[in-house]
N, C-alpha and C positions, 0 to 999 in steps of 0.2 A: 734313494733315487725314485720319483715317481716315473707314471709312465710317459708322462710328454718327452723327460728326459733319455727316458730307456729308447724311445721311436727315434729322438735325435741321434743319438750314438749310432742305433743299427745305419738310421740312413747315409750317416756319417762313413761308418764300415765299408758299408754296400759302396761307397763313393769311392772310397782310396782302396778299394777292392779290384773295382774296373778301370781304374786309373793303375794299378802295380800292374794287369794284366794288359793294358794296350801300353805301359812301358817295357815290360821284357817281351812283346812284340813286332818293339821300334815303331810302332805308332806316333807316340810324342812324338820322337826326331822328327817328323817329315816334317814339323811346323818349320820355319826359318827363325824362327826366335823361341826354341821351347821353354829356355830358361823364365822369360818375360809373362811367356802362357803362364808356366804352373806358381809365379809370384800371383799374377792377377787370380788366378782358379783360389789360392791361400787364402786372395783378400777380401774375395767372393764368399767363402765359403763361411769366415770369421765377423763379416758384415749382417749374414745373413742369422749366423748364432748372436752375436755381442752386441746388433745394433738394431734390425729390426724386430727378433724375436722380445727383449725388453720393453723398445720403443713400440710397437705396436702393440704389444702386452698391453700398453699400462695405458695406453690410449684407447683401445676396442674396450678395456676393462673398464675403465671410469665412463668412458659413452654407453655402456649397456646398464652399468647398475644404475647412472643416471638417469636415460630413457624410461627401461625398463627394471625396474629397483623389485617388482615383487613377480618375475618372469622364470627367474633361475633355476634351472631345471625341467621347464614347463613343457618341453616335446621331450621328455624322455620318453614316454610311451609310447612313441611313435615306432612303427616299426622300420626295421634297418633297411630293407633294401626300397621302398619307396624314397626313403628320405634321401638315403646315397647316393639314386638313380638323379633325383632333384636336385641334389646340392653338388653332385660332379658336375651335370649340363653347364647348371647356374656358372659354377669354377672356370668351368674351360669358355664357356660361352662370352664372360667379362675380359676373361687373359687375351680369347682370341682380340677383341674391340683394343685394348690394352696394347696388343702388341702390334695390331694392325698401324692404328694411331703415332706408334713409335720409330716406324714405316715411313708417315706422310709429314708430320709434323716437327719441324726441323728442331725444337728445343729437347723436345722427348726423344728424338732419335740420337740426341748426344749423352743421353743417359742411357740408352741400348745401345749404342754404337760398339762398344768395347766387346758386348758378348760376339760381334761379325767381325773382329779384326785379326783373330786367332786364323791362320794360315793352314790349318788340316784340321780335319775331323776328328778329334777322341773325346771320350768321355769329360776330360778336364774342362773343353766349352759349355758342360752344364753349368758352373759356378764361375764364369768365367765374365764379369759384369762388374758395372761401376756399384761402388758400394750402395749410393743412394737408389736405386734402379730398386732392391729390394722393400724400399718401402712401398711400391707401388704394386707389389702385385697382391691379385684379388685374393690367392688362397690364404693369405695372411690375416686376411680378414673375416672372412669366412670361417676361416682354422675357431678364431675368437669366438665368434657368434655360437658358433656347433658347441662347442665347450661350452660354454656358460648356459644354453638351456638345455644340454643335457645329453648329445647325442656325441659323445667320447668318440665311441663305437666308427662312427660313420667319418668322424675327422682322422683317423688313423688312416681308415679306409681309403679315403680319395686320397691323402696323404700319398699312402703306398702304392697307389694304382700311378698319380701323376711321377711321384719320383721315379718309380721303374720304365715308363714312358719317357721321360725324359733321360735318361740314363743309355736305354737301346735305341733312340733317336740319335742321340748324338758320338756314338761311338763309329769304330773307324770301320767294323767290321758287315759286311752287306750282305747278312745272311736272307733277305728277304729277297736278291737278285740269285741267289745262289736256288733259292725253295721254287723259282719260278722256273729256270734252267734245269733242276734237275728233277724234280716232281711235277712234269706235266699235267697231272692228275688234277692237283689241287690249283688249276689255272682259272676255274669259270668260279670258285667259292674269293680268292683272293683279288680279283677281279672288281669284286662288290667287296671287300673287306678291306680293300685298300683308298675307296671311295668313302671311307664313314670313321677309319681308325688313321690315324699321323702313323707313317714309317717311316726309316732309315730312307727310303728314296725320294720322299718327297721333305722331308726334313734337312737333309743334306743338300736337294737342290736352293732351298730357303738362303742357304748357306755358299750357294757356288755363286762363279763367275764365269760368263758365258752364257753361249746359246742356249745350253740344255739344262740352265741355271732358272732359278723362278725367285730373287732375293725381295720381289715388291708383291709376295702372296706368300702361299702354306703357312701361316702364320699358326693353325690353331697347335694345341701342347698335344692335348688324348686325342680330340674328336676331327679328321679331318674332315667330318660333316658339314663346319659350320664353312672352310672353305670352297665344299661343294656347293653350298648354300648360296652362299653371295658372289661366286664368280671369280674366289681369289685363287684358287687350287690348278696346280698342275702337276702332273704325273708325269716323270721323264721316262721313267724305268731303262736309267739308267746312270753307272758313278759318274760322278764331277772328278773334272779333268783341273778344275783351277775352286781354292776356296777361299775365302776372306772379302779383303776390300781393296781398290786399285792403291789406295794410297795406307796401307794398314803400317808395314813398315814405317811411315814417317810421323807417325802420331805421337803427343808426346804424352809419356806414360803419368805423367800427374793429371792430366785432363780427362785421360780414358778412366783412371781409379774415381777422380775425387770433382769432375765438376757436377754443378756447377760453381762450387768451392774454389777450385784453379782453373783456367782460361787460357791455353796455348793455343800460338799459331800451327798450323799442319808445317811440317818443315819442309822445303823446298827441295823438288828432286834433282837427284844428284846426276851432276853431267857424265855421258857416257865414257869420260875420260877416266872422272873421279870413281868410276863402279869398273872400270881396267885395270886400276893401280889398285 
């Protein structure tokens, strides 16, 4: 087993780790469809191993020896934390434009649409995406480039920093409402750390519905920097009272998985007689 494979496993672990822990907390349940969540989170999670780990493999592979044929290995000297500090920014700085764009633009937002139709906050909404969705993002690309000239080192690195971010983002638990309530202390340091880093509050508002919802900003993954930057950020400091999409229940699940492959209509809502019976 090499090491790409050993990092996939851990993060693999780490995933159904915090997933058995927000289940024997009744987390899942609050979703209205958990069963529906944890097939899509499966088809997510198996898209992102067996479809675009491959396909991108084999595509960043043949583009770079072709470009660049006598390059391979060529920044290994470089040292780790300059390069690291560069090639997160760079990462989160495309995802943020990436996901912003998935937001405004009505085709790409039906390939992101599935990861906002999950009805509660847990862990399971990290891989919780149409399959295709995965070929699109930047760290997959990146992941390639860092490998093939040389800096292993530095692709684990951002690797583990994004996943873990994403991971305590989207979990159900609000421990950074809890740090603020009950450690007044540390209120003027997280104040400004909550301006430059994505947390549980403003990630989950990404995620609400409602007022004290923000679902067309907080868009970046690490760096909530980049939405302090452009004007997309907002700070509720405090839980979402409603999560999902008005119409997430009537979606049909081939479309959420596999467009733009399949093509469904939204199913029409049901008369208040037919939600009586």
């Amino acid at each position: 087993m090499n090491v790409e494979q050993q990092l996939g496993l851990t993060i693999i672990g780490v995933f159904l780790a915090a997933y058995l822990l927000e289940l024997l907390r009744g987390r899942i349940h609050r979703s209205r469809q958990p069963g529906r969540d944890a097939i899509f989170s499966l088809a997510g999670l198996m898209a992102q191993v067996g479809l675009s780990g491959p396909v991108l493999g084999a595509l960043s592979g043949w583009a770079l020896i072709t470009l660049l044929p006598d390059s391979a290995g060529s920044w290994s000297h470089w040292p780790f934390w300059p390069a690291f500090i560069a090639f997160i920014l760079l990462e989160d700085f495309l995802h943020y434009w990436l996901h912003r764009y998935a937001h405004e633009w009505r085709w790409l937002w039906k390939l992101h649409r599935t990861h906002h139709s999950g009805t509660a906050m847990n862990v399971g909404l990290v891989f919780r995406y149409n399959v295709f969705w995965t070929l699109l993002l930047p760290q997959s690309w990146i992941a390639a480039l860092l490998v093939y000239m040389g800096q292993m080192e530095v692709y684990f690195a951002i690797t583990a920093v994004t996943f873990t971010v994403n991971v305590v983002t989207h979990m159900s638990s609000r421990w950074d409402l809890w740090l603020w309530e009950k450690v007044p202390a540390i209120r003027p340091v997280w104040a400004v750390v909550r301006k430059v880093i994505t947390t549980p509050d403003t990630h989950h508002a990404h995620h609400g519905m409602g007022r004290e919802a923000h679902s067309r900003g907080n868009y970046a993954v690490v760096f909530f920097l980049w939405d302090t930057l452009f004007g997309t950020g907002k700070i509720p400091h405090q839980a979402q009272t409603r999560i999902g999409l008005p119409h997430s229940g009537r979606l049909h699940w081939a479309e959420e998985l596999l467009w733009p492959m399949v093509s469904k209509p939204v199913a029409p809502r049901a008369s208040p007689a037919a939600r009586e019976a």
